[in-house]
C-alpha positions in Angstrom: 0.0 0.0 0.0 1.3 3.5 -1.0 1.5 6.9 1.1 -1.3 8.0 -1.8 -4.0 5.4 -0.9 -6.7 6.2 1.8 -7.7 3.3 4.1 -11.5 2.1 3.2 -12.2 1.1 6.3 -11.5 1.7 10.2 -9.9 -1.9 10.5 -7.1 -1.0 8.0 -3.5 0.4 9.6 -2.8 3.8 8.9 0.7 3.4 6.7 3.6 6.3 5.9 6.4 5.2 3.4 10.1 5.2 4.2 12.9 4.6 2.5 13.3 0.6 4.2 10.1 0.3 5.4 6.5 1.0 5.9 5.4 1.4 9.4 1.7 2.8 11.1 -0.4 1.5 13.7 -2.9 -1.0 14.5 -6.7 -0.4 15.0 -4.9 -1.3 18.7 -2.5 1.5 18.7 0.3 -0.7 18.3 3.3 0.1 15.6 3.7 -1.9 12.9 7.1 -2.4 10.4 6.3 -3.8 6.8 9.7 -4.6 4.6 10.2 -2.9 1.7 12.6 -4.8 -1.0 12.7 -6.3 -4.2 9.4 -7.6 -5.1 10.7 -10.4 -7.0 12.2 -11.3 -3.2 8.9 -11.0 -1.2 7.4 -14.2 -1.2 3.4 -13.9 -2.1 0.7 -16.3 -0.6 0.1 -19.1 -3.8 3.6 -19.4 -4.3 5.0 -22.6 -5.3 8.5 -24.0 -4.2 9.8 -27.7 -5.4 11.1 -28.6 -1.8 10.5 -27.0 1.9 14.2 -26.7 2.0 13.6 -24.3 -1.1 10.9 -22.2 0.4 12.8 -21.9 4.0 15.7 -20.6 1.9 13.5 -18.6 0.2 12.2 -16.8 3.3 15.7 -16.4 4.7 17.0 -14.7 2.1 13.8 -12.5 2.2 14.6 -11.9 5.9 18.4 -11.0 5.0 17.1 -8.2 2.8 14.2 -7.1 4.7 15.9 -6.7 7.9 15.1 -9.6 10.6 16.1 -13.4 11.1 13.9 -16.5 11.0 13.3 -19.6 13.1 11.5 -22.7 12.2 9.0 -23.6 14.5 5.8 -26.0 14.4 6.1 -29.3 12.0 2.9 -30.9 11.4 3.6 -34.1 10.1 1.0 -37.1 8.0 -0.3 -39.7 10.7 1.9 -42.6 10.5 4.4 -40.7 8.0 7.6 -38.5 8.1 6.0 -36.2 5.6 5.6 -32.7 6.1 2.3 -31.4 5.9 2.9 -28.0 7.2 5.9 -25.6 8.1 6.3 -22.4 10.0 8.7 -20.1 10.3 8.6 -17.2 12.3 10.5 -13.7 13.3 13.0 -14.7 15.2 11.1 -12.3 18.0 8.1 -13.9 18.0 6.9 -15.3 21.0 8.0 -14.8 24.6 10.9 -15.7 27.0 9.2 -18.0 30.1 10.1 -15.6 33.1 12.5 -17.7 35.5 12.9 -16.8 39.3 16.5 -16.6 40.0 17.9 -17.4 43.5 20.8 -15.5 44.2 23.3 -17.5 46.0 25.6 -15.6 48.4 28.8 -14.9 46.2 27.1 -15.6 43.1 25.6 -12.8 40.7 23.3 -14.2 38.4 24.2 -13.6 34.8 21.8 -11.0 33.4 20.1 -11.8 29.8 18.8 -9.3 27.6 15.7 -10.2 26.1 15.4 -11.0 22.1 11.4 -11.9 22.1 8.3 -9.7 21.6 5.4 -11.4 20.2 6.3 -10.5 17.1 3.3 -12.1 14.7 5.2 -11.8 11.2 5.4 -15.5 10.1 5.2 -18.1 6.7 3.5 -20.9 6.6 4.4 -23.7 3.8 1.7 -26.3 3.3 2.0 -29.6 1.2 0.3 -30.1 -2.3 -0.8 -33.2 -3.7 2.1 -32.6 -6.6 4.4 -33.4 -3.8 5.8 -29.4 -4.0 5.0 -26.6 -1.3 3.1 -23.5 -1.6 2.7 -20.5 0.6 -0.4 -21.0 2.6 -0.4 -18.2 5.2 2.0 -15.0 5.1 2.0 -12.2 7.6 4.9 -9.5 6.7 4.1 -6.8 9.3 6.4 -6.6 12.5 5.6 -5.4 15.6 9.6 -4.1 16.2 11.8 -2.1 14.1 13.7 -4.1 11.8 17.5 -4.2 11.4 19.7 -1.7 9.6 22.4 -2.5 7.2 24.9 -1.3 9.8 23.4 -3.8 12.4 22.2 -6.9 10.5 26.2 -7.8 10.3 25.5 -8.7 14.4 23.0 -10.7 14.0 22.5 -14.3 13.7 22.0 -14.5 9.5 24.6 -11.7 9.1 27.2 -14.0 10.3 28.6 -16.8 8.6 31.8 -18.6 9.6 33.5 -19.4 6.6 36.1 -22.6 5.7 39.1 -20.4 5.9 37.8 -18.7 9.6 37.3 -22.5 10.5 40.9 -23.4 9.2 42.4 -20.5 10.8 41.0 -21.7 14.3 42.6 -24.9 14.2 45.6 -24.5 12.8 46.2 -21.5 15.3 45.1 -24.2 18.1 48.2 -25.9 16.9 50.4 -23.2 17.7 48.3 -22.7 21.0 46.5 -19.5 20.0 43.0 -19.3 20.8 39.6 -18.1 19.0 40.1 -14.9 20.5 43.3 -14.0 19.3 42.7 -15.6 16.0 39.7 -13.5 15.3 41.8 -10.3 16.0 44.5 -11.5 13.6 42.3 -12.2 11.1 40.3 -9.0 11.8 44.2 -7.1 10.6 44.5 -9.3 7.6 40.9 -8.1 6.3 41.2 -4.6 6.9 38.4 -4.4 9.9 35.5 -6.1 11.9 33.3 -5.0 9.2 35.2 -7.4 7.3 35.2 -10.5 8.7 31.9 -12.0 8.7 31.7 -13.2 11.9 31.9 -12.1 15.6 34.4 -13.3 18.0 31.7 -14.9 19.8 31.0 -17.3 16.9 34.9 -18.1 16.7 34.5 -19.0 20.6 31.5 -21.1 20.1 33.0 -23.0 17.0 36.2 -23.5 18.9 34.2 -25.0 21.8 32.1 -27.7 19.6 35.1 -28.6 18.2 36.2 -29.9 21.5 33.0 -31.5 22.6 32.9 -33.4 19.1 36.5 -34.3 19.6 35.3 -35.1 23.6 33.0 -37.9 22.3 35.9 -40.1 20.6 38.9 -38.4 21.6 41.0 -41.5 22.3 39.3 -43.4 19.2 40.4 -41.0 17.3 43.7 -40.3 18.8 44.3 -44.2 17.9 43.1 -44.1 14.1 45.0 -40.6 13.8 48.4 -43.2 14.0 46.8 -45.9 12.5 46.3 -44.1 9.3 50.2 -42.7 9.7 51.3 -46.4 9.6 49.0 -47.2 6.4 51.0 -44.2 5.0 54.9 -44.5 6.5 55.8 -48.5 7.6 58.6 -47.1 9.0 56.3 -45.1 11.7 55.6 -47.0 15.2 52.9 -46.9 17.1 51.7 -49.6 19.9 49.0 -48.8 22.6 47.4 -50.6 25.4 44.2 -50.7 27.0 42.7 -51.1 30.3 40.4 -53.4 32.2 37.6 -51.0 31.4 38.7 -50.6 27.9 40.1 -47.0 28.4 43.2 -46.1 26.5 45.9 -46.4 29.2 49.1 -46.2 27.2 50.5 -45.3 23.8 54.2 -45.0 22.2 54.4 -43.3 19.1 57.9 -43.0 17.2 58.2 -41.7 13.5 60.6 -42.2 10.7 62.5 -39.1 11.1 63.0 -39.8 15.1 63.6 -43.1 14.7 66.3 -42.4 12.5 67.5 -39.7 15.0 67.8 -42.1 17.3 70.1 -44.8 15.7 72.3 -40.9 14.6 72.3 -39.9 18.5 70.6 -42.3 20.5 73.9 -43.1 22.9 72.5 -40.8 25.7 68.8 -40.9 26.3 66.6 -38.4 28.6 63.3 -39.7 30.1 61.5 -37.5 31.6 57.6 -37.7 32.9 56.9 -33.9 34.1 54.2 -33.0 31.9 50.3 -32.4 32.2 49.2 -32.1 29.2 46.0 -33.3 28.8 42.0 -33.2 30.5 42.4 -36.7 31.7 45.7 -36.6 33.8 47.7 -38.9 31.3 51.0 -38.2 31.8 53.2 -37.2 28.7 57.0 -38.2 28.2 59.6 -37.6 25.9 62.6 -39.7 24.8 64.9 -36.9 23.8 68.6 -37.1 22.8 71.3 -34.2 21.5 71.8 -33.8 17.9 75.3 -33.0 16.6 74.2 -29.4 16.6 74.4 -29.9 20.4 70.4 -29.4 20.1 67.5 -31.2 21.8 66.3 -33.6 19.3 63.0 -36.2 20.0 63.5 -39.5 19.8 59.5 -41.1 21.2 56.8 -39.9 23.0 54.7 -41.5 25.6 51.0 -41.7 27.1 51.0 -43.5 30.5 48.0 -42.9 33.0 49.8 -44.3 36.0 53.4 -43.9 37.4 53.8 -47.2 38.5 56.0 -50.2 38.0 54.0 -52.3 35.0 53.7 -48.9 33.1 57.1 -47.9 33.1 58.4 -51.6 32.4 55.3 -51.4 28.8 56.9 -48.3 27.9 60.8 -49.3 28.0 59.6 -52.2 26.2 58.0 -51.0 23.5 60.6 -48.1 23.0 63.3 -50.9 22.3 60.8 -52.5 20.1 60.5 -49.5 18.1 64.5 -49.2 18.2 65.1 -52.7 16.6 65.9 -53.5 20.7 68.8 -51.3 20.4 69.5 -50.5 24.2 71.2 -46.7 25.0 74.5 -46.4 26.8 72.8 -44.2 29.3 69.4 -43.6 30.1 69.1 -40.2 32.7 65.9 -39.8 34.6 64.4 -38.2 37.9 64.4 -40.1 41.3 61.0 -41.6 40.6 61.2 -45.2 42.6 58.9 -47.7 39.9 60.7 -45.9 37.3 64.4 -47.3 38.8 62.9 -50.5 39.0 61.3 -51.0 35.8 64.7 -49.5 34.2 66.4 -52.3 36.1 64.2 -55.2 35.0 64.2 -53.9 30.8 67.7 -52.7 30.2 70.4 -55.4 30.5 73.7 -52.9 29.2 72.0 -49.1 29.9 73.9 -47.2 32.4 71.2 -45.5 34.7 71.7 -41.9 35.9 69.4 -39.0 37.3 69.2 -36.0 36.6 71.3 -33.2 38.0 69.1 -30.4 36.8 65.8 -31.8 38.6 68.0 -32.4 41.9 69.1 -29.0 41.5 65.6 -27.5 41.1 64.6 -29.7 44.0 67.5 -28.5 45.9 66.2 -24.6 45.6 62.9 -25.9 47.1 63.9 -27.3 49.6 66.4 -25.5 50.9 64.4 -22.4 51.2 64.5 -18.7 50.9 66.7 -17.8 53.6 69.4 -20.0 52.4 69.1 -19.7 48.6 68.6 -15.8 48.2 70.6 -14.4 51.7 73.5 -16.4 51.3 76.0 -17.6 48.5 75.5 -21.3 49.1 74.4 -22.0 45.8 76.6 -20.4 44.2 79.6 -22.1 46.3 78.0 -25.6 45.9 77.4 -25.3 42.1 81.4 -25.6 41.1 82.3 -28.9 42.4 78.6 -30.3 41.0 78.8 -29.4 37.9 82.4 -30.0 37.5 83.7 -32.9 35.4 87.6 -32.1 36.5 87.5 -32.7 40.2 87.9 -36.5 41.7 85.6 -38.2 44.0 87.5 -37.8 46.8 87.9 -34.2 46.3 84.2 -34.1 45.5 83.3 -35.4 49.3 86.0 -33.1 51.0 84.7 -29.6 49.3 80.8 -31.0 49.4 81.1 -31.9 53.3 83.1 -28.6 53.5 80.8 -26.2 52.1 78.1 -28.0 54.3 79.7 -27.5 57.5 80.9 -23.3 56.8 76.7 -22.9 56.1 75.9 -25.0 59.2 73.7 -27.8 56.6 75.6 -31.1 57.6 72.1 -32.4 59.4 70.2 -31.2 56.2 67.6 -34.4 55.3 67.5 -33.2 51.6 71.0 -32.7 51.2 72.1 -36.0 53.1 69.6 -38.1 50.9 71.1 -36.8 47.7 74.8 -36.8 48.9 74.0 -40.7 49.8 72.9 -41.0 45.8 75.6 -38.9 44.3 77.5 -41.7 42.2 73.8 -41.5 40.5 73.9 -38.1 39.7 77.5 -36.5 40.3 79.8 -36.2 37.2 83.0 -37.1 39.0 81.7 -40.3 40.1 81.6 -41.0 36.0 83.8 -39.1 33.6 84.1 -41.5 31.3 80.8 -42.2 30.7 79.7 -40.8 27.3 76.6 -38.3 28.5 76.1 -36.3 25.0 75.7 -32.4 26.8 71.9 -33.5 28.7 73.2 -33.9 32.3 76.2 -31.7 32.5 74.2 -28.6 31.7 71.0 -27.0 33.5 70.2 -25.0 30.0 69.4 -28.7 28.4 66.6 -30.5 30.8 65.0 -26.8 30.7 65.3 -25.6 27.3 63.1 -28.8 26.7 61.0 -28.4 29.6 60.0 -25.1 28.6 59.6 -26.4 24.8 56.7 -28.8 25.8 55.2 -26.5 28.1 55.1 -23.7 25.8 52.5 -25.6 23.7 50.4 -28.2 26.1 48.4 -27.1 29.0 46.2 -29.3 30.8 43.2 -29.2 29.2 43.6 -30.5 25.8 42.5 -33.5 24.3 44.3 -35.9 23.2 43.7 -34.8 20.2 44.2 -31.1 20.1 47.8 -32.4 21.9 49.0 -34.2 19.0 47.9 -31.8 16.6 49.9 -29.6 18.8 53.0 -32.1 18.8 53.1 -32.7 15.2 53.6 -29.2 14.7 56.4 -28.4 17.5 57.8 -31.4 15.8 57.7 -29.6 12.7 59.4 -26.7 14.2 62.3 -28.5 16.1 63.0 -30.5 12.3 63.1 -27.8 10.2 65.3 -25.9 13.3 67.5 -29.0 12.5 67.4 -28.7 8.5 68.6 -25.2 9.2 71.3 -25.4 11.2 72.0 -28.2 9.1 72.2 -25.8 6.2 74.7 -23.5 8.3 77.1 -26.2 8.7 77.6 -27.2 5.0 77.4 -24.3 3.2 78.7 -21.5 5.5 82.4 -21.6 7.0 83.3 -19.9 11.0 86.2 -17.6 11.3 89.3 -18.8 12.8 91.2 -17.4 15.4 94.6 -18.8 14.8 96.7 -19.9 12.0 97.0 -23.2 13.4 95.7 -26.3 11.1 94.0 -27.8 13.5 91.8 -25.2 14.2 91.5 -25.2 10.1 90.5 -29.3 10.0 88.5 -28.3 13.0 86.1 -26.1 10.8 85.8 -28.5 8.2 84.9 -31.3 10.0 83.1 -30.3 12.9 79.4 -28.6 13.3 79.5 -24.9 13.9 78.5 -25.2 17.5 80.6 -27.9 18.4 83.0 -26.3 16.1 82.9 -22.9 18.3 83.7 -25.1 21.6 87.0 -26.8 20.2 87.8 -23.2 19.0 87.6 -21.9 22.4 90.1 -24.8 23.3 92.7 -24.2 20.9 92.5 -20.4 21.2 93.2 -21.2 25.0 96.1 -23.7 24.7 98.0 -21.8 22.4 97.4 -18.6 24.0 98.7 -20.6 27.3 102.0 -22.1 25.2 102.5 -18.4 24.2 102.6 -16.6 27.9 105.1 -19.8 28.6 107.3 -19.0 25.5 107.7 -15.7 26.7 108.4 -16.3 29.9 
């Protein structure tokens, strides 16, 4: 109806024109809002659509146009039949919200919903013909609201639309453990503005969340056919699991080509290490990690176990010599874990079994306490003869018990129980056992502590963890590949005219090349000063 036409009777609304809309009152006194678009995208009461799906789409992109979003409501179905008789669809702001009474618990603010519903009455109705198509039975275009503007309809609900590159971008961010939020923002730069993007942050959230609940459902299952489809692709890739009583996933080894091969490179010295939460369900995650001959953490296996205990640890050194052709290490260097010493002792036949000096140093700064560690120097008198690989035993035991008695510690518990271990874990007890650069330095164990932990928390799947492994994985090989590059094709300067320091550069790795360097720099400065003198 046009601003021109008079109403012919009182029961007609009086209607004024605007450029979006049509709006007047009831014979109530109640506003009304009547679309204005394209008249070849209003639909009309007669008209014919080949499917419901059809006419629903047809409405929706009516409502996109005119302003509001849809829902589909009542289904009236043939007796005995799955056919659809009729279909409506309403404003999404038809109807109203059921009023709640909210308790507020002491502490606890309730969370405070805006309400979306207002009886609007604008509706379709799609009815059933005997053809087998759909016609419009029942239309109602007036609202009682104001419709959405062009600048608003972008936050609502058929404004927004999560494409397949939004959905890529969350995962493969949740990879690098960056969340929805922050990959909304980045993607919100690359597109030039929120107007841009197409969908809120909210829907980025909610995406990334039923991602996790589908992954929830089968997380293990999947997990398991994840490596089952590797070793369809690679027979050179290892995987073995174990199961439960209950039928729960309660262990898992996974070792691929690449570390497999690192391993029969580098795999002399081993680290084993169980200090990581990683995952929703408590499992604990372990690495088998050597040192490459860029002096370089480098991974060997990884591990699931759910419990620490004697029969887990014993399944997991197992199945790592399995997947090692039963190739045993020359040392193996662990924490004090008790069922971990005994399973170690009942697997390995020619393995050397060491701790870890930087966990009984960390351990050490525990439990010595403040006053001791940050007042006084005792750390920093202690540390020399530890680390040292020059000293002898016996010298080892007269400074140790020395430095004890000037800081008044001989009584110490923690530092007895560790002094009574210390052929386990002191390097003078074994200097000529080959240790590969993992125990003699703290920088080693917690470069690769802080490499696991800077992509795992504990409330991933087991899933979203392995996506997030294979891609630190990624990183630490193509680290590898790089400083592989370095070596061959770029040359160090030396600091002497001496040829050994020139076969030196040619046959050694940059870093390990850089170490010898400092030796011969060193000696021959030191044959110098005695020449002169």
């Amino acid at each position: 109806m046009s601003n021109q036409e008079q109403p012919n009777d009182s029961t007609t609304a009086i209607i004024s024109y605007t450029q979006q809309v049509e709006f007047g009152q009831t014979p109530e006194g109640t506003k009304e809002w009547k679309p204005c678009c394209s008249p070849e995208k209003i639909p009309t009461v007669g008209t014919k659509f080949n499917t419901i799906d059809e006419g629903i789409e047809f409405y929706k992109a009516y409502a996109t146009e005119a302003g509001f979003n849809i829902r589909k409501s009542t289904v009236k179905k043939r007796k005995n039949s799955n056919l659809v008789i009729f279909q409506y669809c309403l404003c999404n702001k038809a109807g109203h919200k059921q009023k709640k009474i909210v308790e507020e618990i002491e502490g606890h603010i309730p969370r405070r919903r805006l309400i979306t519903r207002v009886g609007c009455q604008a509706q379709i109705v799609l009815k059933y013909c005997n053809d087998g198509k759909y016609i419009v039975f029942r239309l109602k275009e007036e609202h009682t609201h104001p419709l959405y503007s062009p600048r608003c309809m972008k936050f609502q609900k058929q404004g927004r639309n999560l494409t397949i590159l939004h959905k890529k971008m969350i995962v493969d961010n949740s990879k690098m453990n960056v969340g929805p939020v922050r990959t909304y923002r980045q993607i919100k730069e690359n597109v030039g503005g929120y107007n841009n993007v197409g969908a809120s942050k909210q829907d980025f959230k909610n995406f990334h969340r039923d991602l996790k609940a589908y992954i929830y459902e089968s997380d293990a299952q999947m997990f398991i056919d994840i490596f089952n489809k590797k070793k369809l692709l690679w027979s050179a890739f290892f995987f073995d699991f174990d199961m439960d009583e209950d039928d729960h996933l309660c262990r898992a080894l996974w070792a691929g080509p690449i570390c497999r091969k690192n391993y029969a490179l580098f795999g002399d010295m081993v680290s084993f290490d169980t200090a990581y939460q990683t995952n929703r369900y408590n499992m604990i995650f372990g690495p088998f990690t050597g040192v490459d001959h860029h002096k370089k953490c480098v991974m060997f296996a990884a591990y699931f176990i759910a419990k620490e205990d004697i029969a887990s640890f014993e399944w997991v050194f197992k199945t790592f010599l399995n997947a090692m052709g039963s190739n045993e290490p020359t040392c193996l260097i662990t924490d004090q874990d008790p069922a971990m010493k005994i399973a170690i002792k009942n697997v390995f036949k020619k393995t050397e079994h060491r701790f870890c000096m930087w966990h009984i140093m960390k351990k050490m700064n525990d439990k010595l306490g403040r006053t001791i560690m940050q007042e006084t120097n005792f750390l920093k008198r202690i540390q020399p003869i530890v680390w040292s690989v020059e000293i002898e035993p016996a010298e080892f035991d007269e400074k140790w018990k020395a430095i004890l008695s000037e800081f008044n510690l001989e009584k110490h518990e923690r530092l007895c129980q560790i002094f009574e271990i210390r052929k386990m874990w002191i390097p003078a007890y074994f200097r000529d056992l080959f240790l590969g650069g993992i125990m003699r330095t703290t920088s080693r164990s917690e470069s690769e502590n802080n490499f696991f932990t800077a992509f795992t928390n504990s409330h991933l799947s087991l899933v979203e963890f392995y996506m997030r492994f294979d891609s630190a994985m990624d990183a630490q090989r193509h680290n590898q590949a790089h400083n592989d590059n370095e070596a061959k094709h770029k040359r160090p300067v030396c600091k002497t005219p001496m040829g050994i320091e020139t076969h030196g550069a040619d046959v050694y790795t940059t870093t390990v090349f850089y170490e010898f360097q400092e030796e011969v720099y060193n000696g021959s400065f030191f044959l110098w000063n005695r020449r002169i003198l």
